[in-house]
N, CA, C and O of each residue as an XYZ file, in Angstrom:
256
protein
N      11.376     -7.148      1.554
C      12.762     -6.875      1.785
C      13.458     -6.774      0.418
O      13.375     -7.740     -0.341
N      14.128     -5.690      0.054
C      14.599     -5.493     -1.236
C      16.296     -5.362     -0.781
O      16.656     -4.615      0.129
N      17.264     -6.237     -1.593
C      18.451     -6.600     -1.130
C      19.350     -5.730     -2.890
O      18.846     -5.824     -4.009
N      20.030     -5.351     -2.729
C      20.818     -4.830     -3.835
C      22.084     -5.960     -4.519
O      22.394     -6.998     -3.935
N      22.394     -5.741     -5.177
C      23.546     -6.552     -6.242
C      24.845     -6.767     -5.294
O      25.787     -7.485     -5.629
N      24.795     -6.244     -4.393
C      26.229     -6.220     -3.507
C      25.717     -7.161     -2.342
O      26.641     -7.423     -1.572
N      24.706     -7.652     -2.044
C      24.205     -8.252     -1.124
C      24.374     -9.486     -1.441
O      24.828    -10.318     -0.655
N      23.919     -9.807     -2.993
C      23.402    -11.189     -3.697
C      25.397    -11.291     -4.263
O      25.560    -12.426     -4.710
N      26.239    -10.784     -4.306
C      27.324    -11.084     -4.584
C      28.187    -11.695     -3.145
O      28.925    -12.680     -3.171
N      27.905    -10.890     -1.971
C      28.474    -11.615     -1.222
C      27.822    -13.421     -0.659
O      28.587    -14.360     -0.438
N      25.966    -13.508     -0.513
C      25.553    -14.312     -1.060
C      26.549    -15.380     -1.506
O      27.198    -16.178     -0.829
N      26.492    -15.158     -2.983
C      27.239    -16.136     -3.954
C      28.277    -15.997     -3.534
O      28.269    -17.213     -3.341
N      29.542    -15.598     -3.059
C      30.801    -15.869     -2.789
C      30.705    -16.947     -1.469
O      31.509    -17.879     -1.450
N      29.740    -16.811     -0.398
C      29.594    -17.595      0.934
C      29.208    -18.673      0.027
O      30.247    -19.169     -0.411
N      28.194    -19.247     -0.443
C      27.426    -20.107     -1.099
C      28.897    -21.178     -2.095
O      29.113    -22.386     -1.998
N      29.695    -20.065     -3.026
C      30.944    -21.143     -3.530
C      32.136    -21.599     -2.663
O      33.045    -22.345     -3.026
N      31.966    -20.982     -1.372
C      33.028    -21.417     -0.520
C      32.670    -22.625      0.269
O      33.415    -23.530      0.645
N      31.025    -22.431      0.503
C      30.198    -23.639      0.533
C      30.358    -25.146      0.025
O      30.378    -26.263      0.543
N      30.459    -24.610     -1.234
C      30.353    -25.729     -2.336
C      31.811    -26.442     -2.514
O      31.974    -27.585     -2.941
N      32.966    -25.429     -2.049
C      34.070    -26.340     -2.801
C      34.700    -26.577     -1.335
O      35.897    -26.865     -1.315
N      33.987    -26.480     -0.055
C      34.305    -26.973      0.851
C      34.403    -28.384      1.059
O      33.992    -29.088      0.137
N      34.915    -29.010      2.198
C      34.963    -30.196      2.155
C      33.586    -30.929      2.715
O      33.598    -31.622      3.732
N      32.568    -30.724      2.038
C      31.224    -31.329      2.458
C      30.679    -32.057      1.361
O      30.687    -32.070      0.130
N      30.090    -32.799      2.573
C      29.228    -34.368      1.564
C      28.404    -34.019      0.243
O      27.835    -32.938      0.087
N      28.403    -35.250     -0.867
C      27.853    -34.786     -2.236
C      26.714    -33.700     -2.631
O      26.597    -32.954     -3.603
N      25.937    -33.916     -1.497
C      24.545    -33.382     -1.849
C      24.360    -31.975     -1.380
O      23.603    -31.107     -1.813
N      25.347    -31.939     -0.253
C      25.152    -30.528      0.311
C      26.517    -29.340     -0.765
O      26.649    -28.124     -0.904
N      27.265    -30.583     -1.297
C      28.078    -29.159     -1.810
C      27.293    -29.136     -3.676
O      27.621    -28.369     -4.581
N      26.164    -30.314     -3.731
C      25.315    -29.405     -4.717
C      24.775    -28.695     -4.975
O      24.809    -28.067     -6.033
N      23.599    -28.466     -3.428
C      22.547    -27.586     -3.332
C      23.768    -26.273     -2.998
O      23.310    -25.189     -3.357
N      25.048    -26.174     -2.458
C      25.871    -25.143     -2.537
C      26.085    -24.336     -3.825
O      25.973    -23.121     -3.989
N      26.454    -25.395     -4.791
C      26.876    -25.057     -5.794
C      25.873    -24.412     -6.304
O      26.281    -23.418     -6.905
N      24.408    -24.559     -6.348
C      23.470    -23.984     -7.285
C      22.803    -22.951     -6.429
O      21.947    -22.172     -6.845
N      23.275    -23.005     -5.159
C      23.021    -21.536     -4.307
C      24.089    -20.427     -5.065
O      23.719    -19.303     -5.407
N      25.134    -20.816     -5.216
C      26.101    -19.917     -5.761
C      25.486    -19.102     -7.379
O      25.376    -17.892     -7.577
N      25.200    -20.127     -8.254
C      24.617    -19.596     -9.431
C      23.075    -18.916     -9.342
O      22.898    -17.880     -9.982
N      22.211    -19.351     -8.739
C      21.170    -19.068     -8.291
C      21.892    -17.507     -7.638
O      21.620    -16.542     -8.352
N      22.544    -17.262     -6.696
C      22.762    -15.851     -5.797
C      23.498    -14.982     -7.168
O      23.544    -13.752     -7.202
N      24.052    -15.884     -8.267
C      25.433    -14.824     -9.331
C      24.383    -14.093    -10.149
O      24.432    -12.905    -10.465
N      23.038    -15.319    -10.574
C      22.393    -14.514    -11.424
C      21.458    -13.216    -10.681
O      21.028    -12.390    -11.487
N      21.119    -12.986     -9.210
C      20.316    -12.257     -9.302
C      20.974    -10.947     -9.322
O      20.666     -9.849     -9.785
N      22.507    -11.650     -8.330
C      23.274     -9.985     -8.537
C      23.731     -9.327    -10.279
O      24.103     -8.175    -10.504
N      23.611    -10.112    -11.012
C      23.276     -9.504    -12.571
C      22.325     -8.638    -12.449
O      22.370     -7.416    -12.307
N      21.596     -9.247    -12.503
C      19.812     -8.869    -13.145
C      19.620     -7.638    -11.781
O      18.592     -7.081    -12.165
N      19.903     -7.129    -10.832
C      20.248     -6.782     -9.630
C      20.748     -5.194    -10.301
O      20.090     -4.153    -10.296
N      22.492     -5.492    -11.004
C      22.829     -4.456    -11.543
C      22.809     -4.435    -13.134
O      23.770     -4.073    -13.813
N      21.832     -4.784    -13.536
C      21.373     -4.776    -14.529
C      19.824     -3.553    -14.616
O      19.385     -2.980    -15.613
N      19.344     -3.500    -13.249
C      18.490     -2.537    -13.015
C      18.584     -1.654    -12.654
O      19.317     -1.203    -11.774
N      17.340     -0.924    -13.700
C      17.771      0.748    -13.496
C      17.419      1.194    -12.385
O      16.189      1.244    -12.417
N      17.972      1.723    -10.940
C      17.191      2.421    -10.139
C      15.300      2.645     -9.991
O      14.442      2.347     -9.160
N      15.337      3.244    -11.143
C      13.778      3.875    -10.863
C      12.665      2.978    -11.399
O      11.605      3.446    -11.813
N      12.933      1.716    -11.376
C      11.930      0.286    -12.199
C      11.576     -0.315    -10.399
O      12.400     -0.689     -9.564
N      10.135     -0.217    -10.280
C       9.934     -0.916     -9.132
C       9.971     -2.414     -9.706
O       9.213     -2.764    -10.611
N      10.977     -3.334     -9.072
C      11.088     -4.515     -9.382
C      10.079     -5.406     -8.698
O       9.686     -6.471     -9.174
N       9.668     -4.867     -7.488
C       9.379     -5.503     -6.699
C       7.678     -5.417     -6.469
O       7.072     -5.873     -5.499
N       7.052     -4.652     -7.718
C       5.867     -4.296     -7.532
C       5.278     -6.147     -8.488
O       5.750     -6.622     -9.521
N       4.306     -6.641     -7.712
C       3.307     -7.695     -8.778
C       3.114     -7.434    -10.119
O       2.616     -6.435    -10.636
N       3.614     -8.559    -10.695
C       2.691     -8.665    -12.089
C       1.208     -8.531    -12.102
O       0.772     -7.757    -12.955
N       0.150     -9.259    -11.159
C      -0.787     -9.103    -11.444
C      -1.287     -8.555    -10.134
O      -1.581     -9.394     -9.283
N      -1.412     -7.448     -9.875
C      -2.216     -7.092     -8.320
C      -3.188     -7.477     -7.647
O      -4.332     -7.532     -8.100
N      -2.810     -7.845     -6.291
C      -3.628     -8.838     -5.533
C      -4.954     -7.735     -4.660
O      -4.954     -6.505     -4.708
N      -5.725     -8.385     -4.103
C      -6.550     -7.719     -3.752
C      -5.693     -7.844     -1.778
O      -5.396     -8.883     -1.188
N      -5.544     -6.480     -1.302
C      -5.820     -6.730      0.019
C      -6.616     -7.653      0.816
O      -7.830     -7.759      0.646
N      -5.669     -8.630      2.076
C      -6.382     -9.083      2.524
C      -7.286     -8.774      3.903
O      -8.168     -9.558      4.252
């Protein structure tokens, strides 16, 4: 499943509304670092050029 920079931005906007909601310590942490975790991929997201398969392996697996 390949998701684009507009996907991982709305992502992170649900994820900080998450976080500065009124919820208990731990859940508005793992919020908070859902939010940065979702900001950086929509960077790196539109940071890519179209025609770069991102999504191809570093090291190619053998069919199973």
């Amino acid at each position: 499943m390949v998701h684009d920079s507009e996907y991982f931005r709305r992502r992170a906007a649900e994820a900080r509304a998450a976080a500065s909601s009124r919820l208990a310590g731990a859940d508005a942490d793992v919020a908070g670092d859902l939010a940065l975790a979702y900001a950086a991929l929509a960077r790196r997201r539109a940071a890519t050029p179209p025609h770069v398969e991102e999504d191809k392996p570093a090291i190619p697996l053998p069919a199973a």
